[in-house]
N, C-alpha and C positions, 0 to 999 in steps of 0.2 A: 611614605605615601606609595612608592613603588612592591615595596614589600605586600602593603595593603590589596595592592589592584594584581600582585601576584598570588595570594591568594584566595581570592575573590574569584578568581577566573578557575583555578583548582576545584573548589569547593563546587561552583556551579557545571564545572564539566562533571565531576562525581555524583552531583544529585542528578545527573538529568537520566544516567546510567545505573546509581545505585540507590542513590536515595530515593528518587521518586516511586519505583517499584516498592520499594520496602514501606513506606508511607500508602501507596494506592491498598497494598495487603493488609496493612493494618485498619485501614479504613473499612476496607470489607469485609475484614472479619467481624467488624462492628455492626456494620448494616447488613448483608448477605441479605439483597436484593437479589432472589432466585427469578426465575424465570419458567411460568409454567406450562411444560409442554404438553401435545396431546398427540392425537392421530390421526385429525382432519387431514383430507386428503383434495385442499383446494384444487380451483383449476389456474393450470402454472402455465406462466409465457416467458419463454428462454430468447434474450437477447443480445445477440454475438455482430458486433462491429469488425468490419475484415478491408483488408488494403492488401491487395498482393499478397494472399496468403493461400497459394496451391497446394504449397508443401504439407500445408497442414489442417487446411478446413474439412476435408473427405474424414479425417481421421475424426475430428473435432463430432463431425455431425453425429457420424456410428454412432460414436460414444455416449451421444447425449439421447438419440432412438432407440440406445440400447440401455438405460436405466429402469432401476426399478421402481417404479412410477408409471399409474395408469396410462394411456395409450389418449384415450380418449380426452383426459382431465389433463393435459399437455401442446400446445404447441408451440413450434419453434422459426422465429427468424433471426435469418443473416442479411445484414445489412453492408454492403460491396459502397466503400468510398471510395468511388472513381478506381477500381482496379484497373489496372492493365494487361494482366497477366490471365490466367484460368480460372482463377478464383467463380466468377459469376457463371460459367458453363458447369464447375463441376458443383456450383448448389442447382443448378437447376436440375441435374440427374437425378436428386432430391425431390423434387417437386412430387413425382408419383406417390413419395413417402409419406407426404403431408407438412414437410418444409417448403417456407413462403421464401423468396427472395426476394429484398427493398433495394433502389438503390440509386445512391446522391451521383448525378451525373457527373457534378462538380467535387472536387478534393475539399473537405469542411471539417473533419477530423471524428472522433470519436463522439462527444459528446452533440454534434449536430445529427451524427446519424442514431444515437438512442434515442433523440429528441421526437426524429423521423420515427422510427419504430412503434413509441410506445402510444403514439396514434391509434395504430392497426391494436395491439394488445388487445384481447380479451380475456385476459386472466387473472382472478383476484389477486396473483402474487406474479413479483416481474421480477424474476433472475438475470443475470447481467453473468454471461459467460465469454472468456477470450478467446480468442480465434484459434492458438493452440490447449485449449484447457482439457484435463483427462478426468474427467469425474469420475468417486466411485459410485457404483451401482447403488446406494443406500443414501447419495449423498443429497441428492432435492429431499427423499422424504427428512435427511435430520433437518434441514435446513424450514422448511415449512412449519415443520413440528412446533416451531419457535414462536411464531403467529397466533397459536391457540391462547395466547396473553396476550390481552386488548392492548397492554399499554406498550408492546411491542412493535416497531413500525418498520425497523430494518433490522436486517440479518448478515452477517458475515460469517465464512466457513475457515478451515485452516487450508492454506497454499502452503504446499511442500515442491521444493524445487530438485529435479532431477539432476543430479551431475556424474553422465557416464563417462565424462571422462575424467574426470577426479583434477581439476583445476581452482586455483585459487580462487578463481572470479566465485565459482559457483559453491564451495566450500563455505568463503566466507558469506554468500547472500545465503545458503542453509543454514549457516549457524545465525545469522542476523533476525531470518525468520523466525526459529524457534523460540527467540530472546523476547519477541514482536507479538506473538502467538501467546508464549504465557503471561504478559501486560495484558493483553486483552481478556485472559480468563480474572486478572485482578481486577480488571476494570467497569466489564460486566457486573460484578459483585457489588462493585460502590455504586452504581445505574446505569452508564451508558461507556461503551468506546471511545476513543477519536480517530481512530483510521479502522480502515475497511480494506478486502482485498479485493478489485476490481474483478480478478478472475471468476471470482465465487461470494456473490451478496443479492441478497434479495430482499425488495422491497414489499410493503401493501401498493396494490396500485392504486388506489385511491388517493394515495400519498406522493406518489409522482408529480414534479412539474417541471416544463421545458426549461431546461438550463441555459445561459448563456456558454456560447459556443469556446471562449476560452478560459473555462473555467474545468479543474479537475472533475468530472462526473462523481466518480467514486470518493472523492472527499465532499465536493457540497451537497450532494444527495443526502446523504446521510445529517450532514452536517443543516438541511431544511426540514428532515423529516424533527429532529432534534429540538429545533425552534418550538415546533408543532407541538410540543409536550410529550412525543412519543420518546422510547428507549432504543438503542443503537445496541446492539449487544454481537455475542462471539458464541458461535456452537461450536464446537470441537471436533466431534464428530463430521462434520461435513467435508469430507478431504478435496482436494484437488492438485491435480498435480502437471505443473509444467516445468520442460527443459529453462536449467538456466543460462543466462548467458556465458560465454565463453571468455572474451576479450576483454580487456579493459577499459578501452576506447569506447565501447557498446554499454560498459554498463553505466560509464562515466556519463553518457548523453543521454541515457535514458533515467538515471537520479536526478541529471540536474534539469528535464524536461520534467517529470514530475514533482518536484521539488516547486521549481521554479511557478507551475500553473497552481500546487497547494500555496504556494504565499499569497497568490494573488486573488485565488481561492478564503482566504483565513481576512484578508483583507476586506474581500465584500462582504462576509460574513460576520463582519468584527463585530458587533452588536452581541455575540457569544461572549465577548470578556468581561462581560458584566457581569461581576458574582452575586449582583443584588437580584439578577433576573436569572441567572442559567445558574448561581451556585456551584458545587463545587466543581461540575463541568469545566465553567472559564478558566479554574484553575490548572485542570487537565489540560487541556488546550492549550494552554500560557507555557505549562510543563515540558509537553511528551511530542509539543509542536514547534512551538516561536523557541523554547529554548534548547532544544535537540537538533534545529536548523542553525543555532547561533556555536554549538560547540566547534566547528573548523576558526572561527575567528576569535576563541575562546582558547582555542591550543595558542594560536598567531599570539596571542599575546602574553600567556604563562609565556612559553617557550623567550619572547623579547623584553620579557620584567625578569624573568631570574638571570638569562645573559646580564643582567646589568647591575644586578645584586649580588650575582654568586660567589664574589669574594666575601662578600657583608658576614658572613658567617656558613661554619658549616654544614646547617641541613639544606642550605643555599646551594650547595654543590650536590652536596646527596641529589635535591629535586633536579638538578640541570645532567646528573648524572643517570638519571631514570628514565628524564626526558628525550636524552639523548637513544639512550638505549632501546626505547618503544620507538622511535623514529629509525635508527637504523633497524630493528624485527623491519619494518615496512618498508625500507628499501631490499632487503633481503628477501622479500615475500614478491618484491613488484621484480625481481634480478630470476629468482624461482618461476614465475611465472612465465615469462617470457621463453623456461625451457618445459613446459609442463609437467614440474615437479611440485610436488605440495608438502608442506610440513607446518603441523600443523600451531607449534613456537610461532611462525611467521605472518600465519596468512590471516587472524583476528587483526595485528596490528595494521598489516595492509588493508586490508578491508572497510577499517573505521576511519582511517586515514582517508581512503578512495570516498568514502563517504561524506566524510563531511568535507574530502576538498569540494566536492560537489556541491553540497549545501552552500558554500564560499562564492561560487562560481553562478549561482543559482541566486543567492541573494544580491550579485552584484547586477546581473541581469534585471530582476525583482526593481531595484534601486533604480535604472536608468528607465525604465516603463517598457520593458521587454515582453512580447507575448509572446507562446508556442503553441497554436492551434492543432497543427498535424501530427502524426507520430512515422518512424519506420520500420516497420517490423522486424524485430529481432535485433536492430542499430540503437534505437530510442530516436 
């Protein structure tokens, strides 16, 4: 029986990483559910939620006044959750430019102030951009272009994360990216996504409704527009690019703050696991969500069923010997880190480790009725 639930726990950390990809591809090579794009050039309303963010909103605004994207068929707010700092003085230097500034007097978090925002909206299409996001210059028009298909209702671009200074943290959330980024082109292909990148996603506004204030924005948006009959898909083309974070401690708070508001997120929304109504989506969901949040407790327990078989027989030792060996890469990777050295043997196993301890730490908060309303920039 031990042996069983040992690997049972194998098997399902493997599909959630390798099987489920390889199944999503084979699905879509069957269906190749395209997506058809055009050259409509709606009118877009860019909406960037900011908290203390001086260092980086001036850079932020440029970048988005300086796309290539009409002038006219464009405008943009930033929305100040109770800053304290400069944030709100230096959008207003903006203001002559044709940036609007909103702003929640009171601290209510992200998705109370898009809630705020998307009031004022006048634009057939509602971009969701972060305080420090670097669009490229081409990146609204791929993004839009996606819209030209009615049964399209959101949009998500690729996030590429910056790491100048070449650290574990940011290494392994680039390569985690990339991993995250080709699922989504498989996933597209069979009809719709399940995650979106907050930085860079756009919706129909028509399809927008006020969210409940501690719920993921950029998970259940997508995840209402979906209900709705429409498709969640992934352009490739639409880059964006933000720094990643550094530290461990910051990246650790800010997975299990997202983490933690997607469960509770998937939880309101649960009426998705019905394959009789959503099809193979709930399965998606079931997959690439509930069971990629469960693999930290999935290691917990291979790792405490072969300790207790691994005399039973030889490959009993092999697994607890391979076991062992991806656990120490990830102390070896968290030992490197700490001097900012990278290699790159180390910093996958640290990475997925960091990861899913968080998903651990996230579903245990999940479990007790934890909520996380605010965020802190650049901390989590």
């Amino acid at each position: 029986m031990i042996a069983l639930v040992f690997w049972a726990a194998i098997a399902l950390i493997l599909f959630a990483y390798v099987g489920y990809p390889l199944l999503i591809g084979a699905l879509g090579a069957g269906r190749k559910m395209v997506v058809r794009k055009g050259t409509t050039l709606p009118r877009v309303t860019i909406l960037t939620a900011a908290h203390n963010e001086e260092k980086y909103i001036a850079a932020t605004i440029e970048n988005k006044l300086g796309l290539d994207y009409p002038r006219d068929r464009l405008e943009i707010f930033v929305i100040s959750d109770a800053s304290t700092d400069h944030t709100e003085e230096i959008v207003r230097s903006f203001e002559c430019r044709g940036v609007r500034l909103l702003i929640q007097n009171e601290r209510r978090g992200k998705t109370a102030a898009l809630n705020l925002a998307a009031k004022h909206a006048t634009g057939e299409v509602v971009v969701f951009a972060d305080a420090n996001s670097i669009y490229c210059p081409n990146t609204l028009k791929s993004l839009v272009r996606n819209f030209e298909d009615p049964r399209v209702g959101y949009v998500t671009g690729t996030l590429v994360y910056v790491d100048e200074e070449g650290t574990l943290i940011g290494s392994g959330s680039s390569a985690y990216m990339k991993y995250e980024n080709k699922l989504r082109e498989l996933e597209t292909m069979v009809g719709s996504i399940v995650g979106v990148d907050g930085a860079i996603d756009a919706v129909r506004a028509s399809l927008y409704q006020p969210m409940p204030e501690h719920l993921q924005p950029d998970f259940l948006l997508p995840l209402q527009v979906l209900e709705r009959g429409y498709r969640v898909v992934y352009e490739p083309d639409a880059f964006v690019y933000e720094a990643s974070l550094q530290e461990c401690g910051d990246e650790v708070r800010m997975r299990v703050r997202v983490i933690l508001r997607s469960l509770h997120t998937m939880w309101y929304m649960k009426k998705l696991f019905n394959p009789l109504r959503f099809g193979v989506f709930s399965f998606q969901l079931l997959v690439h969500k509930v069971l990629r949040y469960l693999v930290g407790l999935l290691q917990v327990i291979a790792l405490f069923t072969n300790a207790l078989i691994v005399w039973d027989a030889p490959v009993f030792q092999l697994t607890m010997a391979m076991q062992l060996g991806f656990y120490s890469f990830a102390v070896a990777g968290f030992a490197l880190a700490r001097f900012r050295r990278r290699v790159s043997l180390f910093y996958y196993s640290y990475y997925l480790c960091l990861l899913n301890g968080a998903s651990l730490v996230a579903l245990w908060k999940f479990l007790k009725g934890e909520q996380r309303v605010i965020w802190a920039p650049r901390t989590g």
